[in-house]
C-alpha positions as CSV (number, residue, x, y, z in Angstrom):
1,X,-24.0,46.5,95.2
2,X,-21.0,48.9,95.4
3,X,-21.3,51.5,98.2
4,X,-21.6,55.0,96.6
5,X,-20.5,58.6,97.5
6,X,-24.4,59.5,97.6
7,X,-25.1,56.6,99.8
8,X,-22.1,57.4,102.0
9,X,-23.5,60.8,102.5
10,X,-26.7,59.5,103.2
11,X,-25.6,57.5,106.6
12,X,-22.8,59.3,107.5
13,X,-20.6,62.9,108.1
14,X,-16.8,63.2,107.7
15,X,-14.8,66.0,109.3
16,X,-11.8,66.0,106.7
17,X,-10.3,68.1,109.5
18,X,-9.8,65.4,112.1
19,X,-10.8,62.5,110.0
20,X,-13.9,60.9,111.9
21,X,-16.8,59.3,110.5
22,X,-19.9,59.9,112.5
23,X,-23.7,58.4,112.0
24,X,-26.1,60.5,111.1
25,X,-29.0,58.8,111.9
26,X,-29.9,55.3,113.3
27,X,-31.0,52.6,110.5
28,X,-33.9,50.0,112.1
29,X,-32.2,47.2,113.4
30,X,-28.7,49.3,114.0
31,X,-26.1,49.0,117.2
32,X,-25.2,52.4,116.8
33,X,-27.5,56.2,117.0
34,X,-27.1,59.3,115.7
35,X,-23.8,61.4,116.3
36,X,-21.4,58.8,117.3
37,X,-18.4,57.9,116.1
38,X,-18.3,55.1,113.2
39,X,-15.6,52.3,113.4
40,X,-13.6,49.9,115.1
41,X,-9.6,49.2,115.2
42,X,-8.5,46.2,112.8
43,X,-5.1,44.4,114.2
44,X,-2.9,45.9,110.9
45,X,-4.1,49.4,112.5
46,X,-6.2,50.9,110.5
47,X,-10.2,51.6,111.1
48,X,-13.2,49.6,109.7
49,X,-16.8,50.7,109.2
50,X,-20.0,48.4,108.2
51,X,-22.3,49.8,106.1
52,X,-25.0,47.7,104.5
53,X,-23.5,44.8,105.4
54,X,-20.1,44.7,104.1
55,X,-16.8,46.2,106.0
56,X,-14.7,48.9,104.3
57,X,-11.6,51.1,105.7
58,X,-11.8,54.3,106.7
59,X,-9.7,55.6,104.9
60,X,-10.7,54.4,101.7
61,X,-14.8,55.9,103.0
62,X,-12.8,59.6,103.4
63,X,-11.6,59.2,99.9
64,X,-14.8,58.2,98.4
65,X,-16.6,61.3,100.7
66,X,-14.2,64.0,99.5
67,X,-14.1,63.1,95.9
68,X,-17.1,61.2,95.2
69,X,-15.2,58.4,93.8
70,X,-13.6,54.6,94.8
71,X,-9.4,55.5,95.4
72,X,-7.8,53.8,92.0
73,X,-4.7,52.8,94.3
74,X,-3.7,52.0,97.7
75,X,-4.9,55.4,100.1
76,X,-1.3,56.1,101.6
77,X,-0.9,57.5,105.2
78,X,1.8,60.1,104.8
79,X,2.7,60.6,108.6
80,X,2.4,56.5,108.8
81,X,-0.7,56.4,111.3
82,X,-3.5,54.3,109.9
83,X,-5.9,56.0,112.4
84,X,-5.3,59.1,111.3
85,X,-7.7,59.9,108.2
86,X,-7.9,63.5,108.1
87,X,-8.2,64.5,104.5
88,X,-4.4,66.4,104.7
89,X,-2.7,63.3,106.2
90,X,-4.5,60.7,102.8
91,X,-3.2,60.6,99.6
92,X,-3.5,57.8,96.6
93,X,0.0,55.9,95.9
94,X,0.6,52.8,94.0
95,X,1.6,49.4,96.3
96,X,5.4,50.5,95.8
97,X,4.8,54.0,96.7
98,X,3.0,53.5,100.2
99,X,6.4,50.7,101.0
100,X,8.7,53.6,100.4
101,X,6.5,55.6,103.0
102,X,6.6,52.6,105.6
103,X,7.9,53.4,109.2
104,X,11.3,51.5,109.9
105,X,11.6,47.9,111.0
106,X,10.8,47.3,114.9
107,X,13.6,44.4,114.7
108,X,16.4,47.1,113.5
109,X,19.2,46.9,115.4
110,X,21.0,50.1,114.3
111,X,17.2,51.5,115.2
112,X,17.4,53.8,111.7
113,X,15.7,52.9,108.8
114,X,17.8,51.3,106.0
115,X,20.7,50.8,108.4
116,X,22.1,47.7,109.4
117,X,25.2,45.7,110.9
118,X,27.8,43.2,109.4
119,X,29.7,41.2,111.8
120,X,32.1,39.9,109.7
121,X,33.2,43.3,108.3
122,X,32.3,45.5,111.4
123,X,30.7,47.9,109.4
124,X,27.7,49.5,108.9
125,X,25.7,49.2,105.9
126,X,23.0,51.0,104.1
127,X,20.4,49.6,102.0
128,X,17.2,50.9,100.1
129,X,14.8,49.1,97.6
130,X,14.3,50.8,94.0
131,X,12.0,49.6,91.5
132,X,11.2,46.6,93.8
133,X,15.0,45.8,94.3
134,X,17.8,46.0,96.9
135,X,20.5,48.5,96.3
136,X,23.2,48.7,98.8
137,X,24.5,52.0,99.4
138,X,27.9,50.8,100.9
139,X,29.3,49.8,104.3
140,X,30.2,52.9,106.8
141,X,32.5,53.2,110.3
142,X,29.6,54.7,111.8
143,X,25.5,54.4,111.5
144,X,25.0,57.6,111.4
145,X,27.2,57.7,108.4
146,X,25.0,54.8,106.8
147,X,21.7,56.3,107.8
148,X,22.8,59.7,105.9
149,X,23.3,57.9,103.0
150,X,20.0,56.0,103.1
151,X,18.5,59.7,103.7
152,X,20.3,60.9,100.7
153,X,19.3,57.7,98.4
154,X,15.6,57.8,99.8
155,X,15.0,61.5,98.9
156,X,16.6,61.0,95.5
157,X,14.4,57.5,95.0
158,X,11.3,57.8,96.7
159,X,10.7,61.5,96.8
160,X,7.6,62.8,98.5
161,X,6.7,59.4,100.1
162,X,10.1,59.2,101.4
163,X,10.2,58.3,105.3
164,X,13.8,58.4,107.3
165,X,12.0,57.2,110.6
């Protein structure tokens, strides 16, 4: 059986203000009492909480407090931390949408998002995806150079999920 907003509110309180779940009262048979706070950590980052036997996201719980419905996408993090699920900070976005809000590789070398080097030519270059494709944005003398035209092609391609960081 699906979980249910009812339900939801039955077991549990949401502060959409700072984006904790807390118990409401102890079930029979249940690790946790009344008042404290729901979840553990999953390794990708984002929160968990088991209710009635099966395992859903924060996140997704917040949604389906607030609204009284199941997200119909992907719940997006627009300042990119999966532990925070304040109601402000949660907004639905389509698979594509919450990639064009991810934070920027941990591997870059130029250490800005979209920016990268080429040996051979000694240049930098700047790339962003659109529609699910790689677009290159041209090779530059300087990062900073590249990274303003990733800025530029992010805001005018991604919009309000865009991320420069």
């Amino acid at each position: 059986m699906e979980l249910t907003a009812k339900r939801l509110r039955e077991l549990m309180n949401y502060d959409a203000e700072i984006g904790v779940f807390t118990w409401k009262k102890p079930r029979p048979g249940a690790r946790h009492k009344s008042g404290l706070i729901a979840g553990s950590p999953l390794k990708a980052g984002y929160l968990q909480i088991g209710i009635d036997g099966r395992k859903y996201r924060a996140n997704r719980l917040a949604w389906l407090f607030v609204h009284g419905r199941w997200p119909s996408a992907t719940i997006d993090h627009k300042n990119g931390n999966a532990f925070d699920n304040s109601l402000s900070n949660l907004r639905e976005a389509t698979h594509r949408e919450n990639q064009q809000n991810a934070k920027r590789r941990s591997d870059s070398v130029s250490g800005l998002k979209g920016v990268g080097w080429i040996p051979g030519a000694k240049k930098w270059r700047a790339r962003i995806k659109v529609d699910g494709r790689e677009v290159s944005l041209g090779q530059f003398n300087s990062a900073a150079e590249a990274y303003v035209a990733y800025c530029n092609a992010a805001e005018k391609y991604h919009g309000k999920f865009s991320r420069f960081a």
